[in-house]
N, C-alpha and C positions, 0 to 999 in steps of 0.2 A: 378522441380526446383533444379538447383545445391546449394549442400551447400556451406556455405561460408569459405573462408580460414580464421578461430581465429588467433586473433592476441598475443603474447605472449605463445604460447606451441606448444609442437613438434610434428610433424605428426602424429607418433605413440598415444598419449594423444589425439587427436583430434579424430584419429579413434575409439577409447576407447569412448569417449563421444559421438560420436556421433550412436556407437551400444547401448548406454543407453538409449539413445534419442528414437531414434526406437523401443527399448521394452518399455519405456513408453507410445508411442502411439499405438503400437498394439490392435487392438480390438476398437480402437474410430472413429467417426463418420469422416466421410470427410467433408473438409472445405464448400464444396458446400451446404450441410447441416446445420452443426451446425455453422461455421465459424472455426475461428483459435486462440489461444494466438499466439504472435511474441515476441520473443526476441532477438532485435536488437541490432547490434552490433555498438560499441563507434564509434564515431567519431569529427573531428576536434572540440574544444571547449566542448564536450560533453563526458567526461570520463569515463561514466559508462555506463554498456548493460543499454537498458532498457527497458518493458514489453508495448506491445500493442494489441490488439483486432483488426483482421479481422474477421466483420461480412457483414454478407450476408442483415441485415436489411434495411440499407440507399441505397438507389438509385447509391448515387456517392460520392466518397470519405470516404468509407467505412473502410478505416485503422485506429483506435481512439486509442489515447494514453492514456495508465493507470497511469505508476510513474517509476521513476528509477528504477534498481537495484543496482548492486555492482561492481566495477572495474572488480570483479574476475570472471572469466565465470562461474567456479566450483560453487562457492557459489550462481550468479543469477539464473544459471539451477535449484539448490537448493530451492532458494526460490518461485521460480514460481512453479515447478513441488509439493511442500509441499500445496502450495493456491489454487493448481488446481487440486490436485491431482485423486476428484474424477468428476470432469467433463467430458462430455463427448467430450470435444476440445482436441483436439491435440497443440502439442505445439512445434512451430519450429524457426526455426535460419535464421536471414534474414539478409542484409545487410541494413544501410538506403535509402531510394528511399524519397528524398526530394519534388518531385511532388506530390505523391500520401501519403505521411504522414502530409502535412502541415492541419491544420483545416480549414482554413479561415474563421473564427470567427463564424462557424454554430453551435458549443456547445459551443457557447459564452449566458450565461442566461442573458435575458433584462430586467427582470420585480424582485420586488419581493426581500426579503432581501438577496439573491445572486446574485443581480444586479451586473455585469459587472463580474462575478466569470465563472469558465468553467466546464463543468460535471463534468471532473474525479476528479476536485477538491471537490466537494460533494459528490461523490460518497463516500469518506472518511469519509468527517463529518458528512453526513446528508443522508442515504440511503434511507431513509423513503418519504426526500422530492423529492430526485429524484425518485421513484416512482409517487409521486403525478405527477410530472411533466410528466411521461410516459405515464400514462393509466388517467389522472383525468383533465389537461391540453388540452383545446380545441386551435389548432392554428386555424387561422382566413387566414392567406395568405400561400404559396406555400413551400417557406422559412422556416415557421413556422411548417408546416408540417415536414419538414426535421430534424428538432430541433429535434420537439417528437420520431422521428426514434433512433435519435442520444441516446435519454436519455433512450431510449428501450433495445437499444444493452448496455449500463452501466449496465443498469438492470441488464441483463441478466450474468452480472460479479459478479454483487452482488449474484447474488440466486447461482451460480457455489460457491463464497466465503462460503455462508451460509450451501453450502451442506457440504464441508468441518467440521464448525463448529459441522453440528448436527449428525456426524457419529462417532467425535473425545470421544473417553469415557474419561469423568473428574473425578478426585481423591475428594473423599469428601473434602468440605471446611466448614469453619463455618466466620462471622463477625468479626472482630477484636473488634470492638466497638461501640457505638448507637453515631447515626448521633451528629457533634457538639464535639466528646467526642475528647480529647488530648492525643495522644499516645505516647510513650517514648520509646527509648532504641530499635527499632526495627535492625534486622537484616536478608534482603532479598535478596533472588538469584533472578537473571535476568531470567525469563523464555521467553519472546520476546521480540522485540524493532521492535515499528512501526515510520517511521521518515512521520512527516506531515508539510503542511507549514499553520504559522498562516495566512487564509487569510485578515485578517484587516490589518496586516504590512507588508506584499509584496507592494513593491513600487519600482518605478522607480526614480533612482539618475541620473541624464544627460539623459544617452542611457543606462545606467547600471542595470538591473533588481537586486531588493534586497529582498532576500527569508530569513525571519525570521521562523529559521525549530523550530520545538520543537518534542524533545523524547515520544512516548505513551508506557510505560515500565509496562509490565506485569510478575508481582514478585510472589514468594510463601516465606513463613517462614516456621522455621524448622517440621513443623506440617503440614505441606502443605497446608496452610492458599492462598487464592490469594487476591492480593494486584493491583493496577493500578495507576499509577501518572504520570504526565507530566513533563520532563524536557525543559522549554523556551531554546533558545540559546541566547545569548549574544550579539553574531557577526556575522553581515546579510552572506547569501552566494549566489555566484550569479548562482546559481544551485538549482529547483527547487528539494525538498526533498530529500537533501545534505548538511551536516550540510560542517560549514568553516571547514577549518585546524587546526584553535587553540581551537575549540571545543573537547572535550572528547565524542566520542561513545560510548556506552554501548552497551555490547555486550551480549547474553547469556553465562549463566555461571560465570557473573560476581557478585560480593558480596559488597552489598549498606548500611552503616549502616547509619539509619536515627536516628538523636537526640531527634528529636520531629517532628510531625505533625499533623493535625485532620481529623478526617470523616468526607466528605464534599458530600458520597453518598453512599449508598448501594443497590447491584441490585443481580438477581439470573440470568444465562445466561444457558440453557442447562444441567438443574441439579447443576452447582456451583455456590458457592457464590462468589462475588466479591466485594471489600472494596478499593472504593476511596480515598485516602488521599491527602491532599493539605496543603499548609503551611508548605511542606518540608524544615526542616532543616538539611541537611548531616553532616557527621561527616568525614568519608572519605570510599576507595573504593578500592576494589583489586581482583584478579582475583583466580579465581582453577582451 
């Protein structure tokens, strides 16, 4: 498979990425095996690369889309190659092929309080349930069959995500405060930013799809305490997990001073603590 001409850098930069590319895959499985990540490059209406899954599991139309990445090539290769880093897929650069990427509504969910929602949309929120739905979910017709394929190969994105997770070593953390409690005066570094779309306000204006994103910011304080909260947006964008233009990004590295907010959950992931806050009030926000 020839690779593709990037659009935006010069020959030279392209050669450069693309000998990264190659010793990132060194040593991993062939496609025939394990499958592929893709990340595909922008096109008309569609601004950003963004990440997809060729797996070997479905019968037919086995190319399934994950979520955007970034205008930048530099930074999508960045963040796929960080999520995937220790799977055993290879991960390559593909142009769009609008035949073979379209779903036709087969990881479209029918049943169930993710009626009418699509896997890789839960793959996000609810990993747990698309498991059920892989290995616990009996289909009855042919179609149905194909579904469970479909939520198989998600799967299998999730446990690549999770290897990720359980190899990563965490800096001790400790609770900010018992559930309920009112915190003050905090000030937190951005340590990621996951962009999701709320699915209960995605909706269609005319012909117009309206994606209400919301920020999932994972912060630390000067103690390297970790911290998690949700930024809503404001203002729909008609790009699913892409926030508008007049939205503010948050970026790592950036510094969030919250006024007040409360414990609204506390959990332990992998050795550290994690302290949910909600009823954010900002104060304001700057970068270093």
């Amino acid at each position: 498979m020839a690779n593709p001409r990037l659009p935006g850098i010069s020959e030279n930069e392209q050669a450069l990425l693309y000998a990264k590319l190659n010793e990132y895959n060194r040593g991993r499985a062939s496609f025939k095996e394990a499958g592929v990540y893709l990340v595909v490059l922008p096109r008309p209406g569609k601004p950003n690369y963004s990440l997809w899954l060729y797996s070997p599991l479905p019968e037919k139309q086995s190319i399934l889309y994950i979520h955007d990445l970034s205008p930048d090539i530099n930074e999508s290769l960045r963040m796929a190659s960080t999520m995937f880093y220790y799977s055993r897929r290879c991960l390559i650069l593909v142009d769009y092929n609008e035949k073979r990427m379209q779903s036709n509504g087969d990881d479209l969910i029918f049943f169930g309080k993710y009626r009418g929602h699509f896997l890789h949309e839960i793959l996000k929120v609810d990993p747990a349930y698309l498991s059920w739905i892989a290995y616990k979910f009996t289909p009855r017709i042919p179609k149905q069959e194909r579904f469970v394929k479909i939520a198989q190969a998600y799967h299998s994105v999730h446990l690549d995500l999770m290897q990720r997770k359980s190899k990563e070593k965490h800096s001790v953390s400790r609770y900010l405060g018992e559930l309920g409690e009112k915190l003050t005066d905090l000030r937190l570094k951005v340590i990621r930013v996951r962009l999701e779309d709320d699915p209960y306000k995605t909706r269609i204006n005319g012909t117009v799809p309206q994606f209400f994103v919301k920020q999932v910011l994972t912060l630390a304080d000067a103690s390297g305490n970790l911290v998690i909260m949700s930024i809503p947006s404001k203002n729909p964008s008609t790009v699913s997990c892409t926030l508008s233009g007049i939205e503010h990004e948050y970026r790592p590295g950036e510094i969030i001073y919250v006024a007040s907010a409360r414990v609204s959950r506390r959990y332990e992931s992998y050795g550290s603590k994690y302290t949910r806050i909600s009823h954010v009030k900002l104060v304001m926000t700057t970068t270093v």
